[in-house]
Backbone as a ProteinNet text record, in pm:
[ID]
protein_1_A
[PRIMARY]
XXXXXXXXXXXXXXXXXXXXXXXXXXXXXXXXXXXXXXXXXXXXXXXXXXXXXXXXXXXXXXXXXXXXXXXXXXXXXXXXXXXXXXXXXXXXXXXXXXXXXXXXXXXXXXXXXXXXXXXXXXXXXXXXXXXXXXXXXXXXXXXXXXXXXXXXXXXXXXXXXXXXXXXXXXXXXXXXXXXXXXXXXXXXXXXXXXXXXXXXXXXXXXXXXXXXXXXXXXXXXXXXXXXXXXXXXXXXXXXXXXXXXXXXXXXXXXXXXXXXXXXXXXXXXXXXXXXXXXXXXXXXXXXXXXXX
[TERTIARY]
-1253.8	-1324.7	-1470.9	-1544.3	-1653	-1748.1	-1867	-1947.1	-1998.4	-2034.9	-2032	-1952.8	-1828.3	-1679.5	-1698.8	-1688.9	-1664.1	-1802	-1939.8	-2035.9	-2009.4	-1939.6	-1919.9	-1761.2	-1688.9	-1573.9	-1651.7	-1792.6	-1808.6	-1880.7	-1928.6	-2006.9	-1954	-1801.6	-1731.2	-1654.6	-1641.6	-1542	-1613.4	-1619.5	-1689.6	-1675.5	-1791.6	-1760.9	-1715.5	-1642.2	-1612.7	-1729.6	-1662.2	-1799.4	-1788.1	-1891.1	-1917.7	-1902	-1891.3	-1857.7	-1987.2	-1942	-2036.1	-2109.2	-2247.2	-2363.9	-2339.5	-2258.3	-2177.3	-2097.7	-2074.1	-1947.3	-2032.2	-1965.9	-2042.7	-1855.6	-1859.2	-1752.1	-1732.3	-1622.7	-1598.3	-1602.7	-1602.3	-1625.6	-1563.1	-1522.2	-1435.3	-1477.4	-1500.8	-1503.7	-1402.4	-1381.1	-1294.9	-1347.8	-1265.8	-1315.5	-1191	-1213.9	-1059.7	-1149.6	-1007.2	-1049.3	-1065.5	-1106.7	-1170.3	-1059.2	-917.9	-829	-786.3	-776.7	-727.8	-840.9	-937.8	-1055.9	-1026.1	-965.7	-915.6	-826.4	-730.1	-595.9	-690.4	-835.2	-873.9	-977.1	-978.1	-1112	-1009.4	-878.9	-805.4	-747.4	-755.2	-741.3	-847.8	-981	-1106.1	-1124.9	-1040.7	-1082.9	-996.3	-906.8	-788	-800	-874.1	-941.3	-1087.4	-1134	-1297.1	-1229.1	-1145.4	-1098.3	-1066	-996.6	-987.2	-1093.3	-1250.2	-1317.6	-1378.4	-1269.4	-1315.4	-1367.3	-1462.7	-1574.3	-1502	-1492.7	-1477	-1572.3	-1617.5	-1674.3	-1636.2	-1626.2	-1559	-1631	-1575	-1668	-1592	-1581.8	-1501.9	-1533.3	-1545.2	-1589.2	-1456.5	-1329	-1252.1	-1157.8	-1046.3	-972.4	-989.3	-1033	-1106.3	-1197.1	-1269.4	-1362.3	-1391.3	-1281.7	-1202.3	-1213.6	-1137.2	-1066.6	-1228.9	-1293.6	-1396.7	-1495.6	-1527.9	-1539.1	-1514.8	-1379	-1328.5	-1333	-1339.1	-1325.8	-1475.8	-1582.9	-1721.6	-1755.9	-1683.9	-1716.6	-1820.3	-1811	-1863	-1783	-1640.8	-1517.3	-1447	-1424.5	-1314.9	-1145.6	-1124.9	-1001.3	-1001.7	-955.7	-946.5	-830.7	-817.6	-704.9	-692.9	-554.3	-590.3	-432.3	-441.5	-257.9	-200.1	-247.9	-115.8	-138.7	-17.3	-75.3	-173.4	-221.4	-335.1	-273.1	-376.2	-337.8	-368.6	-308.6	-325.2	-466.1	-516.6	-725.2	-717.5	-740.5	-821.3	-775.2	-600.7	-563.9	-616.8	-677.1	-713	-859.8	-954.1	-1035.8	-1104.6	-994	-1027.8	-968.3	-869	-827.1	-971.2	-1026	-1092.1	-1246.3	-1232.8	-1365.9	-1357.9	-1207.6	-1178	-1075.9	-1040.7	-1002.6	-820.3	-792.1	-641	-641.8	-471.4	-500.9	-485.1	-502.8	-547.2	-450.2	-423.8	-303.5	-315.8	-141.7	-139.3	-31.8	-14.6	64.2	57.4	205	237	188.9	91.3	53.5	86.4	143.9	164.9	244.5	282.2	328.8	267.2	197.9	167.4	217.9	132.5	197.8	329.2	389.3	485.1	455.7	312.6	258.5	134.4	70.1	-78	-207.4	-244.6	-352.9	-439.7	-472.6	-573.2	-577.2	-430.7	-374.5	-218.2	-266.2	-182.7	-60.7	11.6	100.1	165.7	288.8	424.1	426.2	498.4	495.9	642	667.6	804.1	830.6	924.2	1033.1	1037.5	923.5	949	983.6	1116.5	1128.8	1129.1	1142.8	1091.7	1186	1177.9	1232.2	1434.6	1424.2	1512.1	1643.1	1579.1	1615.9	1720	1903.4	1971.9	1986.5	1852.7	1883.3	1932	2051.5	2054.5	1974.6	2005	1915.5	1909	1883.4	1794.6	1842.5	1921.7	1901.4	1764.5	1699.9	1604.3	1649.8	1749.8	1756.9	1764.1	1814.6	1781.8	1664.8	1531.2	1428.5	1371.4	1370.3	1335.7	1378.7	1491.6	1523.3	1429.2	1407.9	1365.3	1198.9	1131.9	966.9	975.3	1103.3	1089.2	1163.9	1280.4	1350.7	1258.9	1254.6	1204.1	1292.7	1408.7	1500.2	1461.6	1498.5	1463.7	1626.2	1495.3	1617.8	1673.8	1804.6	1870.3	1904.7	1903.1	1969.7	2089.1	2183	2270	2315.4	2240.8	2253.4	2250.9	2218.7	2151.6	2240.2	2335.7	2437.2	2361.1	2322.9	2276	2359.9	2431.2	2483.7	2370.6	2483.2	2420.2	2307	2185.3	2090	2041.1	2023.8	1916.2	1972.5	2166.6	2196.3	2166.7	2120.5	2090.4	1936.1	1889.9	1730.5	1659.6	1556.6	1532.2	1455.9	1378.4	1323.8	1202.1	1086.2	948.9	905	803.7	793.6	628.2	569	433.7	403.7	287.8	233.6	87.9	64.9	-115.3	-134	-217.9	-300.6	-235.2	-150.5	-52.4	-203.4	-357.7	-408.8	-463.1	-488.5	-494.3	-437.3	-460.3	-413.6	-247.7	-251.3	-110.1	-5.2	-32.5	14.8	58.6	-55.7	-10.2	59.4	64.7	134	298.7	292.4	433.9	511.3	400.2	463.4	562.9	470.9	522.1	620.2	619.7	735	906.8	863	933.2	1019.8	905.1	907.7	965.4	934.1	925.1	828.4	700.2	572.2	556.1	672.2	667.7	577.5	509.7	424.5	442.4	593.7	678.1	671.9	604.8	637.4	658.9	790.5	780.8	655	575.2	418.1	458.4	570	611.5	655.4	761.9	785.8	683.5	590.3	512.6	378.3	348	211.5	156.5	-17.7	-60	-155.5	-185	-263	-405.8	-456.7	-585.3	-571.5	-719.9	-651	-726.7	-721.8	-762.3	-648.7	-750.1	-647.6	-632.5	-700.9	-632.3	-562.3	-475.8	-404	-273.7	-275.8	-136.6	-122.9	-192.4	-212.9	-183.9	-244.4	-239.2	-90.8	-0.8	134.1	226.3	194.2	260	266.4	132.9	128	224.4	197.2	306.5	466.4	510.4	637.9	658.9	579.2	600.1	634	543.9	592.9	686.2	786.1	814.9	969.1	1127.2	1249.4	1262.8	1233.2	1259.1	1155.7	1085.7	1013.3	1036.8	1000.3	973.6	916.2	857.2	724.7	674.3	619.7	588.4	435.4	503.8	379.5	361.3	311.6	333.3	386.6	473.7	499.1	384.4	258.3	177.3	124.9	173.2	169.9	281	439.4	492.8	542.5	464.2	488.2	523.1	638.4	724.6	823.7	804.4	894.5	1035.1	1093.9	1229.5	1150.1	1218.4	1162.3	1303.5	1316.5	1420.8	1422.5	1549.6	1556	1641.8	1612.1	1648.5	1801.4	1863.9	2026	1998.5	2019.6	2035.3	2189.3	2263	2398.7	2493.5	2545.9	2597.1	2498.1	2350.8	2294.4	2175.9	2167.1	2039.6	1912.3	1788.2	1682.8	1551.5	1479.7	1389.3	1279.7	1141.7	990.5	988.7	1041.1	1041.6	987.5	896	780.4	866.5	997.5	1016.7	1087.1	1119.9	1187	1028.6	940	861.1	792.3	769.2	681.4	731.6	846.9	953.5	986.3	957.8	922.5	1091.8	1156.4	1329.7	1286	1196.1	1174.6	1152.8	1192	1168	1019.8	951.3	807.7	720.6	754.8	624.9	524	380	276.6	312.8	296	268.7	140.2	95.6	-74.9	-68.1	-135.9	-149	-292.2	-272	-408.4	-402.6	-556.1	-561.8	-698.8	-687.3	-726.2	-788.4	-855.8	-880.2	-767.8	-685.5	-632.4	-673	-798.8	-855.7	-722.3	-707.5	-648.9	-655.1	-568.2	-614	-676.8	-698.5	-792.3	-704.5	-759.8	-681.5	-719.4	-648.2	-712.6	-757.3	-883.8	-1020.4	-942.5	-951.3	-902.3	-902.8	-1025.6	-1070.2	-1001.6	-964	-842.2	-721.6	-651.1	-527.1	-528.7	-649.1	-633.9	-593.9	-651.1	-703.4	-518.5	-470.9	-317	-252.3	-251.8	-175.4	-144	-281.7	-304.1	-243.8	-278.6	-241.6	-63.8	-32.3	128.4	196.6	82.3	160.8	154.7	62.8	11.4	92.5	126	237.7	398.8	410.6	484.7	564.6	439.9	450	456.7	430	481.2	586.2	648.5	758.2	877.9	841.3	925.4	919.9	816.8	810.4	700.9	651	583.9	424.8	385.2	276.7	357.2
3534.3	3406.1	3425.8	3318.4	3306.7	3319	3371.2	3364.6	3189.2	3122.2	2944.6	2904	2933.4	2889.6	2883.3	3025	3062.9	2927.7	2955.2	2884.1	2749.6	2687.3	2560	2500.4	2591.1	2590.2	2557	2720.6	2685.8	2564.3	2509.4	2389.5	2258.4	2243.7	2166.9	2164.8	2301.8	2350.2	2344	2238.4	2220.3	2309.5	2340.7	2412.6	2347.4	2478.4	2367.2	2347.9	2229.3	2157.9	2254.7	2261.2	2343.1	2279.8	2341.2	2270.5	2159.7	2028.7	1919	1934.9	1882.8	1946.7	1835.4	1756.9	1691.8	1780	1855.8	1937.5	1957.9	2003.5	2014.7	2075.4	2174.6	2195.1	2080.7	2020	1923.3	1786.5	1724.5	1645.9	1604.4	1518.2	1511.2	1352.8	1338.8	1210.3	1146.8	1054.7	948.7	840.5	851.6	718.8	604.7	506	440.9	283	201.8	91.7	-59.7	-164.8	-218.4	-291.3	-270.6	-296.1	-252.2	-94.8	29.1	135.3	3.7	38.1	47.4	-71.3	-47.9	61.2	61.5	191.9	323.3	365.5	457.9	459.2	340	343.2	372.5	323.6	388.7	504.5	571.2	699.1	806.9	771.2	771.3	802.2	722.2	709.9	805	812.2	907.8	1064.3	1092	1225.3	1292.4	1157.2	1220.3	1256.3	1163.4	1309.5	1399.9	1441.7	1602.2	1683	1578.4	1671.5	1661.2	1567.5	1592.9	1455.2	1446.2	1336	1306.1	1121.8	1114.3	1018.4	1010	949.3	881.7	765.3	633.3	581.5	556.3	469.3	329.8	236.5	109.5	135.5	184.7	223.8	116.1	140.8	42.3	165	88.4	198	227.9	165.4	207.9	296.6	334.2	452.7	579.2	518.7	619.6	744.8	798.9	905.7	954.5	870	917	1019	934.6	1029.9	1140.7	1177.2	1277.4	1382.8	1386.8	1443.4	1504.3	1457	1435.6	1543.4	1565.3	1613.1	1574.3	1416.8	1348.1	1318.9	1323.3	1245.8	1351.8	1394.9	1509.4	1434.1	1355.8	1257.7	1110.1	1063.5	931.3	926	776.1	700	533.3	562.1	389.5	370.3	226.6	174.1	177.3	284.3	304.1	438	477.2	597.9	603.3	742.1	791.8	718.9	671.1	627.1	758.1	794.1	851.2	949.2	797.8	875.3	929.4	878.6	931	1021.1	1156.4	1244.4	1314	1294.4	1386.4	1379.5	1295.4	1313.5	1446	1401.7	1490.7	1674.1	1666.7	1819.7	1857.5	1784.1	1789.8	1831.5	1820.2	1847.3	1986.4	1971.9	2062.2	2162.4	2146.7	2261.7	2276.8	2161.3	2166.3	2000	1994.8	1867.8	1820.6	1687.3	1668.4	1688.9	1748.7	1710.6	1612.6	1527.4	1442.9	1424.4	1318.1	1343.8	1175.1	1113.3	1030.1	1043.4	911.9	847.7	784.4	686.3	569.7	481.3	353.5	241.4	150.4	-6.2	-75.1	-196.7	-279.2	-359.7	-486	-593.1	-624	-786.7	-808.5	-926.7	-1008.3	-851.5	-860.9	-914.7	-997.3	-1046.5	-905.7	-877.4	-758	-650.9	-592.4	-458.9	-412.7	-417.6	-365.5	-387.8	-604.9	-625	-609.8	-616.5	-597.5	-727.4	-682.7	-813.1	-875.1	-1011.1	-1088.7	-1182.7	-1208.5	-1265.3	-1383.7	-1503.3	-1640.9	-1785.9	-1811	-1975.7	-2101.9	-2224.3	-2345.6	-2345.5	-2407.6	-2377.2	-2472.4	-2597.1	-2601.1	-2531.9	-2438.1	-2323.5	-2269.3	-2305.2	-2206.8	-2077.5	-1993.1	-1860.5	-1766.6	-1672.6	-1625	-1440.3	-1420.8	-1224.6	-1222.4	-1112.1	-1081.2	-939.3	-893.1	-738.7	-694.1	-540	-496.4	-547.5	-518.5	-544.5	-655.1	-783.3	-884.9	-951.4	-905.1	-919.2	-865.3	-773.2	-713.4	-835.7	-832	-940.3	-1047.2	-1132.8	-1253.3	-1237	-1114.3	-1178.1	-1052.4	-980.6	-962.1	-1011.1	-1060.4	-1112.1	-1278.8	-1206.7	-1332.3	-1429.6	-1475.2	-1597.2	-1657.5	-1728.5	-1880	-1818.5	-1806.4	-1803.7	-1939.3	-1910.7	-2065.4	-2004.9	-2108.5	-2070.4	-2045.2	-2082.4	-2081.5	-1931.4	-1853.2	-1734.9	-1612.2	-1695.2	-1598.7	-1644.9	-1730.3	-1785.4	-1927.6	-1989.2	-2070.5	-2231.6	-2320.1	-2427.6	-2579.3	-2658.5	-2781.5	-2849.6	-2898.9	-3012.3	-2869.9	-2730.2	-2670.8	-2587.3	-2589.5	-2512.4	-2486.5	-2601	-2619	-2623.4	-2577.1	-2621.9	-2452	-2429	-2310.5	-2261.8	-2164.3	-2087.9	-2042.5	-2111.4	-2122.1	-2003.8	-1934.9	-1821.9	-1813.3	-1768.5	-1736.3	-1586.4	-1559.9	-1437.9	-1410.9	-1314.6	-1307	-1261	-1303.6	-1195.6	-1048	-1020	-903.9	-762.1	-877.2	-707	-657.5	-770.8	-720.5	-613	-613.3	-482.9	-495.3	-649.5	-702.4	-704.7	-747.2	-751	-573.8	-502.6	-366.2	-302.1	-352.9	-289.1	-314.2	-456.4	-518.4	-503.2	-420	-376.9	-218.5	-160.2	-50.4	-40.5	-122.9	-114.6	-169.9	-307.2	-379.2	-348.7	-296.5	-350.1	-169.1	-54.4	45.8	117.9	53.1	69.9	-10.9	-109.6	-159.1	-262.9	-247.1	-380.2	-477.9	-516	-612.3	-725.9	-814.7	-940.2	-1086.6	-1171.9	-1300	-1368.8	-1383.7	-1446.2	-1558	-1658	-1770.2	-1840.8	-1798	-1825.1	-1801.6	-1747.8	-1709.1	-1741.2	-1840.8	-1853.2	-1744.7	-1766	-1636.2	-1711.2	-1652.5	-1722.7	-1662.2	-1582.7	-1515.2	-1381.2	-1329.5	-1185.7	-1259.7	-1121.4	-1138.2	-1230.3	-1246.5	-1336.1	-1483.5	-1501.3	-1667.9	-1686.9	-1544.8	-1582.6	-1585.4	-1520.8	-1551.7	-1688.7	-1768.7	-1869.8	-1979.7	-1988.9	-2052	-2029.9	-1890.3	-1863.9	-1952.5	-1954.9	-2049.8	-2192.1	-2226.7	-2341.4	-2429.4	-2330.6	-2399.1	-2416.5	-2280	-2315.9	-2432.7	-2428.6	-2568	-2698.9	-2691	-2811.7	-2846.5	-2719.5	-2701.5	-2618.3	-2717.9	-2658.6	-2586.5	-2544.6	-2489.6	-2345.1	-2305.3	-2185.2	-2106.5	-1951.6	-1852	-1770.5	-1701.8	-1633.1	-1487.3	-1470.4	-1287.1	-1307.5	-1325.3	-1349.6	-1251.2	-1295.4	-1217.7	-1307.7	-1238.2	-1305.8	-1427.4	-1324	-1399.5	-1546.5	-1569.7	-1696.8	-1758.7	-1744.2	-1775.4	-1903.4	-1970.1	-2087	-2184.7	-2259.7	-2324.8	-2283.1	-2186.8	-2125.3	-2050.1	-2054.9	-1934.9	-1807.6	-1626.9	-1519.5	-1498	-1428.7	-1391	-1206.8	-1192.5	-1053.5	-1005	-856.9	-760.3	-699.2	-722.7	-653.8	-493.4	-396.4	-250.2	-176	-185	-157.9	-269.2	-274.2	-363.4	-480	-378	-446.2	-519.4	-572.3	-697.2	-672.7	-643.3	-558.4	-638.8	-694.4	-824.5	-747.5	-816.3	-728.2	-775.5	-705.8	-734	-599.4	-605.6	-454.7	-350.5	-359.8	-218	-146.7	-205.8	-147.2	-138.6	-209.8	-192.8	-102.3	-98.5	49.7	200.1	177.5	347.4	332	279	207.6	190.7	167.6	95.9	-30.5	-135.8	-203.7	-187.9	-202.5	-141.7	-196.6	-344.5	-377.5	-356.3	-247	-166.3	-117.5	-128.4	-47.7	102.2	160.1	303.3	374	447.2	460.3	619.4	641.9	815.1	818.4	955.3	1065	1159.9	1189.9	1290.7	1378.9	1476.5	1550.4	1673.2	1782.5	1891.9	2011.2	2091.2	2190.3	2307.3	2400.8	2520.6	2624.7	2691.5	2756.3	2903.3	2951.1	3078.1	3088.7	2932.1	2915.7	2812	2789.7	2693	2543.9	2458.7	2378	2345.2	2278.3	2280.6	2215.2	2275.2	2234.3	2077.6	2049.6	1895.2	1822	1828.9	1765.7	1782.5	1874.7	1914	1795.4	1823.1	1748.7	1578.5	1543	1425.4	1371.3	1446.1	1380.7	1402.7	1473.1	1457.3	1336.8	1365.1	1219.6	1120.9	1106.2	961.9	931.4	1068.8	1058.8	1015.6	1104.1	1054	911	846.7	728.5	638.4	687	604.2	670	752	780.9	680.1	658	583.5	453.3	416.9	265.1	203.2	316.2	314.1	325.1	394.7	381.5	277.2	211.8	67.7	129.8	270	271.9	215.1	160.3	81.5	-110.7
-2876.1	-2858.1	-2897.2	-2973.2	-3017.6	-2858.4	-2906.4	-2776.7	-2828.8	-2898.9	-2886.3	-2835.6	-2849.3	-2811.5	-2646	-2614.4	-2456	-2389.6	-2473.9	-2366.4	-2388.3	-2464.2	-2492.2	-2370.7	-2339.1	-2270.3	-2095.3	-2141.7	-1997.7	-1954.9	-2058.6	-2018.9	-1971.7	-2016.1	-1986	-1856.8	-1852.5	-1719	-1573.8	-1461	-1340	-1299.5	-1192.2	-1116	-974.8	-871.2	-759.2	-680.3	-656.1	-582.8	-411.1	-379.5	-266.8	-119.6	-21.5	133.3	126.7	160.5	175.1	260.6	281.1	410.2	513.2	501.6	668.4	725	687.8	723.6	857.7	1004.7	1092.8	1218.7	1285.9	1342.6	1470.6	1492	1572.2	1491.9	1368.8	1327.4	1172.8	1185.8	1108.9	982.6	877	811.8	711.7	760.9	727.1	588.5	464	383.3	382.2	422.7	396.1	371.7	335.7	333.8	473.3	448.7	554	640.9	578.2	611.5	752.9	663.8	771.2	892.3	835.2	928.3	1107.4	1177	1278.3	1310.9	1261.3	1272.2	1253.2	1233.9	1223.4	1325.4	1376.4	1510.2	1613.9	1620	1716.7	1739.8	1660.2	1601	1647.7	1645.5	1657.2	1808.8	1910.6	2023.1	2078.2	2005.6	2099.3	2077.6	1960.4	1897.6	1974.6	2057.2	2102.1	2273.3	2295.5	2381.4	2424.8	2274.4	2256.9	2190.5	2189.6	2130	2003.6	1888.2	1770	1738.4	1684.3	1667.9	1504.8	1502.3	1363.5	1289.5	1190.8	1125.2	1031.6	1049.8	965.6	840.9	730.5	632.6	593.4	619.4	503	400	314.9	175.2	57.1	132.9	52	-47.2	-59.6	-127.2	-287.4	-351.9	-491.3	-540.7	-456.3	-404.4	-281.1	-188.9	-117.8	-125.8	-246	-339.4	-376.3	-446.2	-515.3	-384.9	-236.2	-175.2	-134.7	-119	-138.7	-205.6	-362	-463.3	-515.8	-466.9	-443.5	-309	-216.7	-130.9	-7.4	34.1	72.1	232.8	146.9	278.9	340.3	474.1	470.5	390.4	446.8	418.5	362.2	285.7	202	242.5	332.4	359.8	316.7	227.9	202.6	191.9	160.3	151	20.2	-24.4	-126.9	-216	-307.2	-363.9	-443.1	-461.8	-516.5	-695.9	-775	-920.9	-1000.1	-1075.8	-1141.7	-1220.1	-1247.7	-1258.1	-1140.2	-1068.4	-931	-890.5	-943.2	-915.8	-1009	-1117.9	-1252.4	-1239.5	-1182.6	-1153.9	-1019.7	-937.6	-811.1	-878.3	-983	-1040.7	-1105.1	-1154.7	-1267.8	-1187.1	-1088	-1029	-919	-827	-799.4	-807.2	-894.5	-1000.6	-905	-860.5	-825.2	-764.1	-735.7	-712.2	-564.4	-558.5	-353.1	-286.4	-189.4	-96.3	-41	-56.8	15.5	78	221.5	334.7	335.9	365.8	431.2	597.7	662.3	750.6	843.3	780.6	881.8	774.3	844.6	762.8	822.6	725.3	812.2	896.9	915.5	1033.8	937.3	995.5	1021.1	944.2	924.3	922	981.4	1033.1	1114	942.1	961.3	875.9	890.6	730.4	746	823	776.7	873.6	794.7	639.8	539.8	596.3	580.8	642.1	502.3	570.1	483.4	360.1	291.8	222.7	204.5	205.8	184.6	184.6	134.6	3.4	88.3	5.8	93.1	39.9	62.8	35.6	114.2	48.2	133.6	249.2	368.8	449.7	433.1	326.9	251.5	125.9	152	13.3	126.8	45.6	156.1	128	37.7	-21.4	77.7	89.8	181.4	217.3	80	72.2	-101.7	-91.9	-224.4	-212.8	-343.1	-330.7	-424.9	-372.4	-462	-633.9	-697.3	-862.2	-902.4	-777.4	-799.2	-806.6	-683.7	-680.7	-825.8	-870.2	-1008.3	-1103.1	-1118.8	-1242.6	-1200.5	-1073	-1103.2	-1170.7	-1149.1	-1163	-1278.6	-1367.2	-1515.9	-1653.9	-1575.7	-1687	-1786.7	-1905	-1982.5	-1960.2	-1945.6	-1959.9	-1850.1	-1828.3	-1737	-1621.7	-1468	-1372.4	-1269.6	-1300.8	-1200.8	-1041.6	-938.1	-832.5	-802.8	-889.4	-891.7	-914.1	-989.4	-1029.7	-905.3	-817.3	-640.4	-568.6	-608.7	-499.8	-420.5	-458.8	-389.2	-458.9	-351.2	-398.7	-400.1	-462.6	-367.9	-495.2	-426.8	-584.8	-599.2	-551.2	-613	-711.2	-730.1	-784	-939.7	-1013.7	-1119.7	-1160.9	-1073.3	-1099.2	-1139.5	-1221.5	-1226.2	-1109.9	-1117.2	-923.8	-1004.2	-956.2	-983.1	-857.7	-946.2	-896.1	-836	-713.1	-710.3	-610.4	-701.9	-575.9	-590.5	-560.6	-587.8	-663.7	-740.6	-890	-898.3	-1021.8	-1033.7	-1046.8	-1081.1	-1012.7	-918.2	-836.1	-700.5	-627.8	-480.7	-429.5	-433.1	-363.5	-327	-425.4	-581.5	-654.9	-739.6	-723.8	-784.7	-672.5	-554	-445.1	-473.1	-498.3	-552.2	-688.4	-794	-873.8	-844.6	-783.1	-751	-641.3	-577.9	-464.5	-499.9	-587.4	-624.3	-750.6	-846.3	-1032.1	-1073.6	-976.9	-983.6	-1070.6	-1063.8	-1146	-1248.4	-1308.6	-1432.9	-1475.8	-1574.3	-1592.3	-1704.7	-1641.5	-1719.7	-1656	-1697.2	-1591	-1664.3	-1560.4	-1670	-1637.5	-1696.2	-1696.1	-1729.2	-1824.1	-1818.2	-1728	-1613.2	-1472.4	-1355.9	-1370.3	-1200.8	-1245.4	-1127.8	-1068.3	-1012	-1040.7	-935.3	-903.5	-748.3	-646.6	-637.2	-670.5	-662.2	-607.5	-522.8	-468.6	-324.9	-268.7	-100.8	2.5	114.3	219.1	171.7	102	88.8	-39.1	-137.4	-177.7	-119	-4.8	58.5	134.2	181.1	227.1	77.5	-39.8	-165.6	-162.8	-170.7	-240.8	-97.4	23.8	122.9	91.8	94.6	19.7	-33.7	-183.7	-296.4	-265.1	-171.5	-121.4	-25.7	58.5	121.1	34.1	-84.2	-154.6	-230.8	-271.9	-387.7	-311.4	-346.3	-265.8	-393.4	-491	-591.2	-617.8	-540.9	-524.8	-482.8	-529.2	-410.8	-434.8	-340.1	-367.2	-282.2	-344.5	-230.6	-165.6	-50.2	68.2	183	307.5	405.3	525.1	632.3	750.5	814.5	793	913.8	830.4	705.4	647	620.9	668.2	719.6	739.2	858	938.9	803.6	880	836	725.7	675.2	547.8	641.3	483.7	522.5	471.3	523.7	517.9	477.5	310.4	332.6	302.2	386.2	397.8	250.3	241.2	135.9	205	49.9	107.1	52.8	143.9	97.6	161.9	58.4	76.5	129.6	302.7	376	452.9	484.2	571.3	468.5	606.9	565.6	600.5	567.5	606	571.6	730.8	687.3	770.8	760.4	763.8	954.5	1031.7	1184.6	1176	1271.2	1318.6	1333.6	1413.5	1422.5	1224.6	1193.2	1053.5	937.1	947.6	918.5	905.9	1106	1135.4	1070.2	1086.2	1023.2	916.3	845.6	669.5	643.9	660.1	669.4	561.4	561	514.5	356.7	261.9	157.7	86.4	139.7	87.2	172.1	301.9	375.2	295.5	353.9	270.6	365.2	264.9	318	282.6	420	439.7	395.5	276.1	225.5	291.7	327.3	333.6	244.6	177.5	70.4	126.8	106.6	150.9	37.8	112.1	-11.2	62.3	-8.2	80.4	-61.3	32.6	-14.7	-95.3	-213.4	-216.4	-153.8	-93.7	-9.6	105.6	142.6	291.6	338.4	517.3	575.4	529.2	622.1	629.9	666.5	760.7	837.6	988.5	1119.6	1213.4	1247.8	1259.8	1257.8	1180.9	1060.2	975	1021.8	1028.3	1103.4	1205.5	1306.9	1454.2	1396.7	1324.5	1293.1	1212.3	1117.3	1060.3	1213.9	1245.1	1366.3	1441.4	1514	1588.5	1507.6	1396.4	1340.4	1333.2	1274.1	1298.8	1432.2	1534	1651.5	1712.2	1675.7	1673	1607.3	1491.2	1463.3	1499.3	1581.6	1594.8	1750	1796.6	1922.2	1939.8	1765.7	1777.8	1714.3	1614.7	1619.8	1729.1	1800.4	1914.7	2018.4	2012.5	2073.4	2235.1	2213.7	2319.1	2329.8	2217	2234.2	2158.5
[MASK]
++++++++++++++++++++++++++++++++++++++++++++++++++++++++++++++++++++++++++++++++++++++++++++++++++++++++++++++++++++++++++++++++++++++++++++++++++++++++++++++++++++++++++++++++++++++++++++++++++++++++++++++++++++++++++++++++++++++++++++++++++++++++++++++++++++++++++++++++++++++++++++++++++++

């Protein structure tokens, strides 16, 4: 190798970034988003009585990771997986890639508490379930879908099924590609409305079903009122967003809450972290079981 070569390699090649000067024993920092901000203050409270102090940021899940990878965050928690940049970014700085650990799942249909998302028609619509490949076909197939095609009789059997959800780039919407589409970013854009992002596009996508016996749309429970919720067929059974199937992710459009982390090669992992997934597992471990 050229000695230009080698200094030109090294100029490119980071070095690792060094223990962050928060680092402090007993203390632990948290980046997540403003969502999962509560589920981490409770977390928070149940940790300082064993001692370990945590430090919270809403920072939001788009920049999360970036704390992390920066050496800013001990842990980045947000509702959904790490994307791709943000795993090649964090290699790329620390010279391997983040560990990460399933959390939690979130709630059931709690507004702003990474609720579940589901499958909603007018409260007229006698749709009865939806399997996952059916859900797929309706919001990728280019052809024009009938009700009739879902089993549904009667005036709606002939009518096509007008489709809405929230802005496919929102959180909600890339959440629903990936849960739903299996990452795909195939969508009939001729059939589906989109409602915006944030909380009042789920309120907008209720809306339209109310008006419309010929709709359906990907919402959440806690917008709901007056609609049908229909449940997902997986195998025999019928599997709809009620807290407990939710909480133990049974539900197949649960968010699921990652933690990413740094895990040292050749070193542990920092006690205060350890303490901290714990707790949270057990935390959700306890409401899955219906003891909170």
């Amino acid at each position: 190798m050229s000695i230009a070569f080698a200094l030109a390699a090294a100029a490119i090649t980071p070095a690792p970034v060094p223990l962050a000067p928060h680092v402090a024993p007993g203390l632990v920092t948290i980046w997540t988003s403003k969502a999962l901000t509560p589920d981490m203050v409770r977390i928070a409270h149940e940790l300082a009585a064993k001692g370990v102090h945590v430090s919270i940021r809403s920072a939001g899940s788009d920049v999360a990771v970036a704390g992390l990878y920066t050496g800013i965050a001990d842990v980045a928690v947000i509702g959904r997986s790490a994307t791709p940049s943000e795993r090649q970014a964090f290699e790329w700085i620390r010279q391997r890639p983040p560990a990460e650990e399933v959390l939690m799942h979130g709630s059931a249909g709690i507004p702003a508490h990474s609720p579940a998302l589901a499958i909603l028609v007018n409260r007229r619509n006698p749709l009865a379930a939806l399997s996952p490949d059916q859900l797929m076909r309706l919001f990728t197939a280019p052809a024009p879908q009938y009700w009739r095609d879902y089993g549904v009789e009667g005036s709606l059997a002939a009518r096509p099924i007008h489709l809405h959800m929230a802005d496919a780039t929102s959180g909600t919407g890339r959440f629903f590609r990936d849960a739903a589409l299996g990452g795909r970013n195939q969508w009939a854009w001729n059939r589906i409305v989109e409602h915006g992002q944030g909380d009042s596009s789920g309120r907008a996508v209720a809306a339209a079903i109310a008006k419309d016996p010929a709709a359906l749309g990907i919402g959440e429970t806690g917008t709901a009122k007056g609609l049908r919720i229909i449940p997902l067929r997986i195998g025999e059974a019928l599997i709809a967003p009620n807290p407990h199937d939710v909480v133990i992710g049974r539900y197949p459009l649960s968010r699921t809450i990652y933690a990413y982390f740094d895990r040292p090669q050749n070193a542990a992992v920092r006690p205060e972290i350890r303490a901290f997934l714990a707790q949270a597992k057990d935390d959700q471990q306890r409401r899955s079981d219906g003891s909170e």
